[in-house]
C-alpha positions as CSV (number, residue, x, y, z in Angstrom):
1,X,-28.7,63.7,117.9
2,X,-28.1,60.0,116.6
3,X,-28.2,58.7,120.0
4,X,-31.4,60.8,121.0
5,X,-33.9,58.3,121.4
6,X,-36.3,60.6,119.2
7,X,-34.0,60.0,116.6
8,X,-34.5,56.5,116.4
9,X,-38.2,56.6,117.3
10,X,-37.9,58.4,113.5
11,X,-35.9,56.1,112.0
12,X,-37.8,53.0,112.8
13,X,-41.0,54.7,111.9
14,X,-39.1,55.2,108.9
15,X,-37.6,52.2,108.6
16,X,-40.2,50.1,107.0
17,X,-40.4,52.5,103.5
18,X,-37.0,50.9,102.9
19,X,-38.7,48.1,101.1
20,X,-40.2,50.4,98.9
21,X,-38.0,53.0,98.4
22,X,-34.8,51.2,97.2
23,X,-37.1,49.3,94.5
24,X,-37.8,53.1,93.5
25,X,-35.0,54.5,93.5
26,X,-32.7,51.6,91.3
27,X,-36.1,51.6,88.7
28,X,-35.3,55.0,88.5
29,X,-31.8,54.5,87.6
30,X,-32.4,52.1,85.1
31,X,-35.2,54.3,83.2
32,X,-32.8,57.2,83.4
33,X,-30.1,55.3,81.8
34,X,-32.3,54.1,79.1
35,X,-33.7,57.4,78.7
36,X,-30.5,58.6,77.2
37,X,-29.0,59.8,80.4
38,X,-25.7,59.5,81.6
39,X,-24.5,58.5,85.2
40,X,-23.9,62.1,86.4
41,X,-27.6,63.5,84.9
42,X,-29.1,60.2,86.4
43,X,-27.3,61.1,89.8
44,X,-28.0,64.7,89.1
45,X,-31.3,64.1,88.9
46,X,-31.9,61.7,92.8
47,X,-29.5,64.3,94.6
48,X,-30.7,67.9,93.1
49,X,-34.4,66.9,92.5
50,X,-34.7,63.9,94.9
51,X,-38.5,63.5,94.4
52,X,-39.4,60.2,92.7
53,X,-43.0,61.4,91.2
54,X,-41.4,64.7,89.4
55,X,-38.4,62.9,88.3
56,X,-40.2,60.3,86.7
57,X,-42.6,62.6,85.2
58,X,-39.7,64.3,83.7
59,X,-37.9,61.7,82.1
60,X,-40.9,60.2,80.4
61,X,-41.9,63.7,78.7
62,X,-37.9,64.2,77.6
63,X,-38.6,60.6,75.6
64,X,-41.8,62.0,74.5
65,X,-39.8,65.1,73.1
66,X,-42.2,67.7,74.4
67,X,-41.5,71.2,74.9
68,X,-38.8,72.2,78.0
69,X,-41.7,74.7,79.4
70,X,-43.8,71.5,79.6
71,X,-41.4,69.5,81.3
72,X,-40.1,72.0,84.2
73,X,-44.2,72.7,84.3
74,X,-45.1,69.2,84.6
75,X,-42.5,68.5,87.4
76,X,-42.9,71.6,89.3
77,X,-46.5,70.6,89.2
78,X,-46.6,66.8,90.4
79,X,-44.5,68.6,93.5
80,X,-46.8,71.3,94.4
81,X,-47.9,69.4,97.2
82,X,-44.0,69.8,99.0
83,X,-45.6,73.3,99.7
84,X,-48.7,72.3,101.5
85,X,-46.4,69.8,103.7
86,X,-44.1,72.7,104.2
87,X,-46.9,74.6,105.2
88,X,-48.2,72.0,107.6
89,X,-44.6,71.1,109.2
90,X,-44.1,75.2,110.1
91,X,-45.8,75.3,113.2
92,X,-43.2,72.5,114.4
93,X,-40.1,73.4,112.8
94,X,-40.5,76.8,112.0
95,X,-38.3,77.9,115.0
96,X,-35.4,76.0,114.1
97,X,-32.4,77.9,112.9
98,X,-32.3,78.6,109.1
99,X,-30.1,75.6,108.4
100,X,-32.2,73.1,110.2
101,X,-35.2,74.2,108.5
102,X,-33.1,74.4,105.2
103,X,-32.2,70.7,105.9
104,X,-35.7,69.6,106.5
105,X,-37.0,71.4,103.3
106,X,-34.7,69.8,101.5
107,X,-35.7,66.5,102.8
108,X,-39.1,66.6,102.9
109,X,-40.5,63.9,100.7
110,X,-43.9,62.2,101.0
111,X,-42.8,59.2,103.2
112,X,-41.1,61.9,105.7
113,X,-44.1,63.8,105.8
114,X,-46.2,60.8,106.2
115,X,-44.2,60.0,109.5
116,X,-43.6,63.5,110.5
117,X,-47.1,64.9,110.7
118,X,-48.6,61.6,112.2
119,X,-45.9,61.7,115.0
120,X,-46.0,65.7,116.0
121,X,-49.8,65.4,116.3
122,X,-49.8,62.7,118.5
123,X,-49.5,62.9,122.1
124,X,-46.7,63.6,123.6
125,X,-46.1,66.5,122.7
126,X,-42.2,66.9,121.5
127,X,-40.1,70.2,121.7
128,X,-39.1,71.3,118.3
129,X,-35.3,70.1,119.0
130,X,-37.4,66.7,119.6
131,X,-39.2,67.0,116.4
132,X,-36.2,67.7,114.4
133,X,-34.4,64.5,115.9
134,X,-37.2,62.4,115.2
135,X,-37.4,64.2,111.4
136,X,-33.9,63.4,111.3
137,X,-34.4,59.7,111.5
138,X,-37.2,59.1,109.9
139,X,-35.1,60.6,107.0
140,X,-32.1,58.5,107.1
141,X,-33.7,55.5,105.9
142,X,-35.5,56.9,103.2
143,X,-33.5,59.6,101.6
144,X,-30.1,58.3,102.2
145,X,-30.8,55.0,100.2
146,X,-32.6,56.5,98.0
147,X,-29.3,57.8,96.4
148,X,-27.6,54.4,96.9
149,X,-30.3,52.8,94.8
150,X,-30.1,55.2,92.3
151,X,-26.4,54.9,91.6
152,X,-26.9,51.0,91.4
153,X,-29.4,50.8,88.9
154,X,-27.8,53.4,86.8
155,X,-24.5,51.3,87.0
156,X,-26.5,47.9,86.6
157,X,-28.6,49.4,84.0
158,X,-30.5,47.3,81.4
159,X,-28.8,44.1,82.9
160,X,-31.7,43.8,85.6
161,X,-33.9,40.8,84.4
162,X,-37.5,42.1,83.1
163,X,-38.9,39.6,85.6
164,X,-37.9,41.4,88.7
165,X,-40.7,43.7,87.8
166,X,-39.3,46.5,89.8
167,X,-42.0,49.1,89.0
168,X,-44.2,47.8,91.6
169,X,-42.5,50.1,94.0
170,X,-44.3,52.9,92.4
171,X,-47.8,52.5,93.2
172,X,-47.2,50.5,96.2
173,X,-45.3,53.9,97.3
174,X,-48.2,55.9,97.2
175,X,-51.0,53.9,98.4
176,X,-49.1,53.3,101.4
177,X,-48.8,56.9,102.2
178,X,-52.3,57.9,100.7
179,X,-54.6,55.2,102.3
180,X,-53.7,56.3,105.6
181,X,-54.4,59.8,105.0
182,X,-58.1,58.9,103.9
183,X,-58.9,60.3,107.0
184,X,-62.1,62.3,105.9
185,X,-64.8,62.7,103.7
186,X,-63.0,65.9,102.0
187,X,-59.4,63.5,101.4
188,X,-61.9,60.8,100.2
189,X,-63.8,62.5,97.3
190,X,-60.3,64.7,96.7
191,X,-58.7,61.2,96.0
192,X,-61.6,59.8,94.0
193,X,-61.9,62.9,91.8
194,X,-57.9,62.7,91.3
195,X,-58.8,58.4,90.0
196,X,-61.7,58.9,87.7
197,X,-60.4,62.8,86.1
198,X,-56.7,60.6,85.7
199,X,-58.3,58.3,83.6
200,X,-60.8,60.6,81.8
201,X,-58.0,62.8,80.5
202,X,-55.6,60.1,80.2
203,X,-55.3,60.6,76.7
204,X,-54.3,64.8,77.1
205,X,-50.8,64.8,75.2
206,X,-47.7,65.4,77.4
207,X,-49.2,63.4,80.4
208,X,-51.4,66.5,81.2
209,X,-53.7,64.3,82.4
210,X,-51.9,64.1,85.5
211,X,-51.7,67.8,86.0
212,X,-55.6,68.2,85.5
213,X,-56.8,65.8,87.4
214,X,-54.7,66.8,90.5
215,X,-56.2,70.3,90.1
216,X,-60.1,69.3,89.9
217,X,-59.6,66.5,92.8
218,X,-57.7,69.8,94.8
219,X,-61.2,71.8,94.5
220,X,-63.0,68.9,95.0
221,X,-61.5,68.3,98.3
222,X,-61.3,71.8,99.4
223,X,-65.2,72.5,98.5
224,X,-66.6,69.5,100.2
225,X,-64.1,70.2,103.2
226,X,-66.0,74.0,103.1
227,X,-69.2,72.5,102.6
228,X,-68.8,70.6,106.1
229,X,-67.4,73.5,107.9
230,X,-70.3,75.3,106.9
231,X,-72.6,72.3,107.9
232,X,-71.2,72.4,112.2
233,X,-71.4,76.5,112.3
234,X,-74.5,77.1,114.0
């Protein structure tokens, strides 16, 4: 599979995500290690969890002290939408064997995704061995350093100069996977709702904000996306 050619079609569609994600993951490191945790729980935390968003999410309510219920509900929360890209990569993976699909679920990550689903719907069409290869390598430049960046900021730790500013990899991150999905009316006044309700309840204790806003700019999107099916039936 590393020498298919789909495989590397993958990884250099990948490939460019590397300037984000290694930013990401040693920032994570280093708030992990000031959080309190230790190597293995920072590790623990980029190899069992290995979604950015959630894990940050996580951390920063553990400093805040809240509740446990909070935290797990907070995470789980910010990754809901790993089930509606698990939803939309079924119809082209879901007749791989169970371990394939196992290994895709497990790296399925927005910049994957992002790849993924604007590859398979794009002429040519690719068998689902194809699809897998290419999954496969837009993967390996994304998840595998993720956990190398990880381990190096938790070893480097506090000793990172403040000037290297290395939370800009966070928002660049996600508007570099949502501006291209701003594809239609529905995704634009989804993600508008999510801006304005994320600053309106920014001041909800425990970051609920976050977790309210998503869930108004979700109906949002899905009522104006129902409004403009109704709108074509004749």
């Amino acid at each position: 599979m590393l020498g298919s050619r789909h495989y590397w079609e993958g990884f250099r569609a990948g490939a460019p995500f590397l300037l984000v994600v290694v930013p990401f993951g040693m920032l994570f490191g280093v708030v992990g290690t000031e959080a309190g945790l230790d190597f293995a729980q920072v590790m623990g935390f980029s190899v069992l969890v290995i979604a950015g968003a959630a894990q940050f999410t996580a951390v920063q309510l553990m400093t805040e002290q809240a509740p446990v219920i909070v935290v797990l509900a907070s995470a789980l929360a910010v990754n809901l939408r790993m089930a509606m890209y698990s939803a939309a990569m079924a119809p082209h993976l879901g007749s791989l064997p169970v371990w394939r699909k196992a290994l895709a679920a497990y790296f399925m990550v927005d910049q994957t995704f992002a790849v993924a689903s604007q590859r398979f719907d794009s002429p040519p069409e690719l068998t689902s061995i194809q699809k897998f290869a290419f999954f496969v390598g837009a993967l390996s430049p994304v998840c595998l350093p993720w956990y190398a960046a990880t381990w190096f900021g938790a070893e480097v730790g506090g000793r990172i100069p403040p000037g290297y500013a290395l939370d800009f990899a966070i928002p660049i991150t996600f508007l570099a996977l949502i501006g291209p999905a701003l594809r239609t009316v529905a995704h634009v006044a989804a993600a508008g709702t999510a801006v304005l309700c994320a600053l309106l309840f920014v001041n909800l204790p425990f970051s609920l904000g976050t977790i309210v806003a998503a869930c108004i700019a979700i109906m949002v999107g899905a009522r104006v996306e129902l409004w403009q099916t109704r709108s074509t039936q004749p």
